[in-house]
ZADO-1210 file (C-alpha; in nm, 4 decimals, padded with zeros to 6 digits):
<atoms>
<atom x="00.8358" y="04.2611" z="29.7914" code="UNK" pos="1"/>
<atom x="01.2444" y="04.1488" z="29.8151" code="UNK" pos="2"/>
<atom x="01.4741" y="04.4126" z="29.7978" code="UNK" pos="3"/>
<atom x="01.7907" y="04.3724" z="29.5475" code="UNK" pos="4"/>
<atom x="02.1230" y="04.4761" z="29.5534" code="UNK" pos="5"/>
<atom x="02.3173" y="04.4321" z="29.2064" code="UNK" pos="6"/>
<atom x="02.6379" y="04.4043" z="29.1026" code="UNK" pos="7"/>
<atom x="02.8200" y="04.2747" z="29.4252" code="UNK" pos="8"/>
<atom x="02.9507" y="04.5921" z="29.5621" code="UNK" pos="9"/>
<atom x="03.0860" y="04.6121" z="29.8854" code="UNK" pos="10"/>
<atom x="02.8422" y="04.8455" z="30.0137" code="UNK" pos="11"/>
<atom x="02.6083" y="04.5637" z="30.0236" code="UNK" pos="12"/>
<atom x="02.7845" y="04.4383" z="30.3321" code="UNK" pos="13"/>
<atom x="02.9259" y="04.7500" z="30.4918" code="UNK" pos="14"/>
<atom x="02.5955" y="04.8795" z="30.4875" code="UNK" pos="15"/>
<atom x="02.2908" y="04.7526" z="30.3918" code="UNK" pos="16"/>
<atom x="02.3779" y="04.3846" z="30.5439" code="UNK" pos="17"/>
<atom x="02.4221" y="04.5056" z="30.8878" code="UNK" pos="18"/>
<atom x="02.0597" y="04.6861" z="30.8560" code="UNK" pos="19"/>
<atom x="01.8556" y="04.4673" z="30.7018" code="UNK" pos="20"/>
<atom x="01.9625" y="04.1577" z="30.9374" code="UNK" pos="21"/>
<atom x="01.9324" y="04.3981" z="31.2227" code="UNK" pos="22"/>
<atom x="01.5488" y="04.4490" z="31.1591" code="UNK" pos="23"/>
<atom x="01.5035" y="04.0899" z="30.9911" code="UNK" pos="24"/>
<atom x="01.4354" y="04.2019" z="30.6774" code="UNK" pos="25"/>
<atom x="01.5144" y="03.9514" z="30.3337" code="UNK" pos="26"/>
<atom x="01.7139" y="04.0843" z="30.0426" code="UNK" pos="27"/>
<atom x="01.8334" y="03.9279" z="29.7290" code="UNK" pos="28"/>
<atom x="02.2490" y="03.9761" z="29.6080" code="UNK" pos="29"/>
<atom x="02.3010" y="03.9189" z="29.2527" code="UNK" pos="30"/>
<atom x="02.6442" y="03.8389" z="29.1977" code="UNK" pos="31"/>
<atom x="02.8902" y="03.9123" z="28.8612" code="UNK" pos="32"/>
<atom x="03.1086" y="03.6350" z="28.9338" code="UNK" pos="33"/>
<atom x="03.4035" y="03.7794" z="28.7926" code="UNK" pos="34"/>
<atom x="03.3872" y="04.1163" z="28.9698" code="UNK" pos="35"/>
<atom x="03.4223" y="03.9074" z="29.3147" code="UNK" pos="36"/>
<atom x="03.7055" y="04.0456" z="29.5004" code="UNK" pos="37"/>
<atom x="03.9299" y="04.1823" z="29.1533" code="UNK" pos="38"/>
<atom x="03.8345" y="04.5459" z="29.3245" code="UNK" pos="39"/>
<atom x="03.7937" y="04.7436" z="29.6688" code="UNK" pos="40"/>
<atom x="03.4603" y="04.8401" z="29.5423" code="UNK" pos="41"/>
<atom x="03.3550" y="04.5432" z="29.5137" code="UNK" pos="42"/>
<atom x="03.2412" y="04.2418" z="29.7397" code="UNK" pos="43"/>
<atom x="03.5438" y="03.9899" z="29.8833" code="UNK" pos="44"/>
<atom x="03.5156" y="03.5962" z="29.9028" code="UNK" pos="45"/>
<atom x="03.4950" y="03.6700" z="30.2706" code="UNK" pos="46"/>
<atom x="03.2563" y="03.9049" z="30.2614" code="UNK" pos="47"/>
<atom x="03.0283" y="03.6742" z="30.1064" code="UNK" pos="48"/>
<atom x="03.0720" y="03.3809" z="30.3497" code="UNK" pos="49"/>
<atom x="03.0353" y="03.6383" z="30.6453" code="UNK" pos="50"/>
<atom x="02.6732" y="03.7496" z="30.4731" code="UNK" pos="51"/>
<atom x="02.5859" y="03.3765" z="30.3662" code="UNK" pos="52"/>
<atom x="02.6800" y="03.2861" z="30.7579" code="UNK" pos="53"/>
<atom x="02.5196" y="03.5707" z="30.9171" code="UNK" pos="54"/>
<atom x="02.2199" y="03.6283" z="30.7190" code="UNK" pos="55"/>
<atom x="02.1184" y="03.2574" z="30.6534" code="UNK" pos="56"/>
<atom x="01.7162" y="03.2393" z="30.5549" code="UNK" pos="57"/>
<atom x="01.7202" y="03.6649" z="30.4689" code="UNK" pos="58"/>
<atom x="01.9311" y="03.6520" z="30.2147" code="UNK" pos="59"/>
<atom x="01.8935" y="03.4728" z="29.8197" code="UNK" pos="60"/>
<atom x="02.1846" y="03.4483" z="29.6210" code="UNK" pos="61"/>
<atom x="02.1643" y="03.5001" z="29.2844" code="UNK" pos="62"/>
<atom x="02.3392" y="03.4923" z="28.9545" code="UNK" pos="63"/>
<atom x="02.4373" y="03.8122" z="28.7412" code="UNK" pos="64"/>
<atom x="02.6606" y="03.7238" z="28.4795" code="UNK" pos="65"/>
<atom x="03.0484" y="03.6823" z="28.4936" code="UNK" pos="66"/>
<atom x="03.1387" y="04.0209" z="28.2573" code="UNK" pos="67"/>
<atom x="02.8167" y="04.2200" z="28.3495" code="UNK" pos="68"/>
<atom x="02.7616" y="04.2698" z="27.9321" code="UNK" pos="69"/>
<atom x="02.4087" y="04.2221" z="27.8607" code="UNK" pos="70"/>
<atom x="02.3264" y="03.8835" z="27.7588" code="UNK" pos="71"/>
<atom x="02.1812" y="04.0042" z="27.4042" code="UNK" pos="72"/>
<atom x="02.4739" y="04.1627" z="27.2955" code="UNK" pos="73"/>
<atom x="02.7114" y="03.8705" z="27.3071" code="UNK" pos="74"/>
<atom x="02.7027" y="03.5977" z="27.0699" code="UNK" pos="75"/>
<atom x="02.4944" y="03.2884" z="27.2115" code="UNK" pos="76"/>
<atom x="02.7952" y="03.1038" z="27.3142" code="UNK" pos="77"/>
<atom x="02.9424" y="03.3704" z="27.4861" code="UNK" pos="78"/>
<atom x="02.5940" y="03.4482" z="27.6148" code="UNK" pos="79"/>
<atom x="02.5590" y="03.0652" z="27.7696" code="UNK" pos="80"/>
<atom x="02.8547" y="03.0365" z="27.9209" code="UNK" pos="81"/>
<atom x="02.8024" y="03.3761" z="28.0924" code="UNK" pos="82"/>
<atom x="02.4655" y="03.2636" z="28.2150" code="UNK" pos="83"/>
<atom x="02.6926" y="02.8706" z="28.3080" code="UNK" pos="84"/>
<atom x="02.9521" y="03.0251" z="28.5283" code="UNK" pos="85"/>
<atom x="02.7604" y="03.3593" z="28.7012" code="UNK" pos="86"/>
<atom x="02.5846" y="03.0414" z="28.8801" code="UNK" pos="87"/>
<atom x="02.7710" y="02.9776" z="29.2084" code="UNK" pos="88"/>
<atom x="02.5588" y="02.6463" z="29.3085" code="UNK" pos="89"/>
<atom x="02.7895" y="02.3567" z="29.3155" code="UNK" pos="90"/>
<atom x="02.7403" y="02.1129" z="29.0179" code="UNK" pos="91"/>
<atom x="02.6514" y="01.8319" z="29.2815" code="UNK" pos="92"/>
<atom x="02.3446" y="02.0640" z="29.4271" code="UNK" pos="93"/>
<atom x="02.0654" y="01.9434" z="29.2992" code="UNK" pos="94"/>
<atom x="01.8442" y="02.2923" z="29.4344" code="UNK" pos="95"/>
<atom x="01.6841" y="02.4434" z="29.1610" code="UNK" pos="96"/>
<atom x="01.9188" y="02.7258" z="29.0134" code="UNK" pos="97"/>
<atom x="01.9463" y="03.0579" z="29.1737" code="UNK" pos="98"/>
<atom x="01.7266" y="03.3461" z="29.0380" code="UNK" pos="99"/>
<atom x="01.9284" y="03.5432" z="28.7580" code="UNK" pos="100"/>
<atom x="01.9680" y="03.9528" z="28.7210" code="UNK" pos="101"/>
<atom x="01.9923" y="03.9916" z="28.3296" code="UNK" pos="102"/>
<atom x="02.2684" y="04.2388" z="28.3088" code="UNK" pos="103"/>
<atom x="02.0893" y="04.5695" z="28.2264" code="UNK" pos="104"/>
<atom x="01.7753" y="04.4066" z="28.2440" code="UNK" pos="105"/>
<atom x="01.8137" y="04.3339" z="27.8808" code="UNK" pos="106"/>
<atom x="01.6916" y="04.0189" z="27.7486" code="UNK" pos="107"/>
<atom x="01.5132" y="03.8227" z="27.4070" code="UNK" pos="108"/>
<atom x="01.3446" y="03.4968" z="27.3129" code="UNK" pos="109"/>
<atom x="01.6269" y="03.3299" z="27.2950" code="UNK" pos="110"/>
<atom x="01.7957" y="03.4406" z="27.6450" code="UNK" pos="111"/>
<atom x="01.4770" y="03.3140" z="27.7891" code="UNK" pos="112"/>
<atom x="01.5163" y="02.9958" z="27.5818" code="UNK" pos="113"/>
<atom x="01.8965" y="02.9803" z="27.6978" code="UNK" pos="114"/>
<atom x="01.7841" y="03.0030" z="28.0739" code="UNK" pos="115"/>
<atom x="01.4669" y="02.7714" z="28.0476" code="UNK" pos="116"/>
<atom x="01.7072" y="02.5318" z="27.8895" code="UNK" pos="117"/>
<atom x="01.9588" y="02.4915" z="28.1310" code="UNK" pos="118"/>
<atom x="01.6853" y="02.5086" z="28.4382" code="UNK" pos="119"/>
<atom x="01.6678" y="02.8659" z="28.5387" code="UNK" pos="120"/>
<atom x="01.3150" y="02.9099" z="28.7141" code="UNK" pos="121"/>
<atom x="01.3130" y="03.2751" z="28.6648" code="UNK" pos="122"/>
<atom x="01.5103" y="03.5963" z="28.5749" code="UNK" pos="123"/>
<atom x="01.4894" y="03.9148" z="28.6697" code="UNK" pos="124"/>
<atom x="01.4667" y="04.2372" z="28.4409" code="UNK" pos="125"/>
<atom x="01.4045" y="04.5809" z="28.4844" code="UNK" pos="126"/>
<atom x="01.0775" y="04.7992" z="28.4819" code="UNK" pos="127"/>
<atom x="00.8490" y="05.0319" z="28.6352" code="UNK" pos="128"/>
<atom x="00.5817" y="04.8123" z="28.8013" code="UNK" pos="129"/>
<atom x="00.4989" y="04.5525" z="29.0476" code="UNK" pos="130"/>
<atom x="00.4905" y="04.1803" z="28.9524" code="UNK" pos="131"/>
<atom x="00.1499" y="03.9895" z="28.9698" code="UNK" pos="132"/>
<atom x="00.0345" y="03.6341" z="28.9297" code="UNK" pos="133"/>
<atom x="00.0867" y="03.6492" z="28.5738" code="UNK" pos="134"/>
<atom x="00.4928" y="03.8095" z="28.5426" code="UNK" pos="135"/>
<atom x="00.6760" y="03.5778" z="28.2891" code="UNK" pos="136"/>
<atom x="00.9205" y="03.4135" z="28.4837" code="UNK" pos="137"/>
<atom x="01.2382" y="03.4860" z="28.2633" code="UNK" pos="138"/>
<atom x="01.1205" y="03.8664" z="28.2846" code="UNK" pos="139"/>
<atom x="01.0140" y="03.9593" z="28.6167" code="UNK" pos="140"/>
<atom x="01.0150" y="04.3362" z="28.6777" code="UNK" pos="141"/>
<atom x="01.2403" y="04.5005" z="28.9381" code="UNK" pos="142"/>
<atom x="01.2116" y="04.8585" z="29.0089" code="UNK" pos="143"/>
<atom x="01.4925" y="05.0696" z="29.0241" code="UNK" pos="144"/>
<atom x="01.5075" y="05.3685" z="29.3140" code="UNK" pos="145"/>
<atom x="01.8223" y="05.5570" z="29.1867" code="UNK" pos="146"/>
<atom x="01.6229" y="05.8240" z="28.9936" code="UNK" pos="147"/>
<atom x="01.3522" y="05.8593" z="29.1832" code="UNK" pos="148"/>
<atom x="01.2757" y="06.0169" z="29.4960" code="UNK" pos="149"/>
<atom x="01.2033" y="05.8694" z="29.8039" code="UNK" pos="150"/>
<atom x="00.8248" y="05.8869" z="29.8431" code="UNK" pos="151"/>
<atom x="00.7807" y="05.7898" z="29.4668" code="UNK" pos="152"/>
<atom x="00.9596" y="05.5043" z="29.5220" code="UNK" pos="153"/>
<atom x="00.7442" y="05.4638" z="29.8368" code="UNK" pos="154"/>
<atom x="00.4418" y="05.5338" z="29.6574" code="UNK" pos="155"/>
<atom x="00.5492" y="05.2171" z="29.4161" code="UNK" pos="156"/>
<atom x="00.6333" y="04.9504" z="29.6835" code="UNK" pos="157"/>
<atom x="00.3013" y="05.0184" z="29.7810" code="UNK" pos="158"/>
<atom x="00.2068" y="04.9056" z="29.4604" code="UNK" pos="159"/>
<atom x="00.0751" y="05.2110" z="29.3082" code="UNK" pos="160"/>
<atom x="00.2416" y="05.3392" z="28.9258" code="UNK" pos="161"/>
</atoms>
């Protein structure tokens, strides 16, 4: 089970960050590269570091788009190059790439083609239910606690539906 945190909002670090490292707990952030610091909402360049610094071996970055428009409702070159520059990793790393949030968990055949082809291990969508052994990779399920209540989301981490 990794908890995720979308977007890159700022209440990532004000709050949740201090918590989670407090009781050693791993999290993924999945960042829209061009939300980064354009808005007080939204996470800072020094935010970032601070959580990259502070939280080192808790925390995965990963990749969430530049725009935030879902990836199957852009044309495919508009699609790859917001799947190219959402990834942070310097061209010289040679780490595989960072997970990536499909923006509103929507995604097709050819996203997953787009992803596989430029060496994206897996991507994240939404859904209802826990992953097992068999998840595809370019559509592993996340599941969203904003509409739910408390103990149902409980009741799923537990890995009941």
């Amino acid at each position: 089970m990794v908890l995720t945190f979308d977007d890159g909002f700022r209440d990532v670090f004000l709050n949740a960050h201090p918590y989670l490292l407090k009781h050693g707990l791993p999290f993924a952030v999945f960042l829209s590269t061009g939300w980064i610091g354009r808005d007080p909402l939204m996470l800072t360049p020094a935010d970032i570091r601070t959580m990259a610094a502070e939280g080192r071996g808790l925390i995965t970055w990963g990749a969430h788009g530049v725009t935030h428009r879902p990836l199957t409702e852009v044309s495919p070159a508009d699609a790859e190059q917001e799947v190219l520059r959402s990834n942070t990793r310097p061209r010289n790393d040679r780490r595989p790439h960072p997970p990536l949030l499909l923006p509103d968990g929507k995604y097709d055949g050819q996203i997953q083609a787009l992803l596989a082809k430029h060496g994206f291990a897996t991507a994240c969508a939404t859904g209802r239910t826990v992953n097992r052994g068999s998840a595809a990779p370019f559509a592993l399920q996340r599941i969203p606690f904003e509409d739910e209540p408390l103990a149902r989301f409980a009741f799923r981490l537990a890995g009941r539906t």
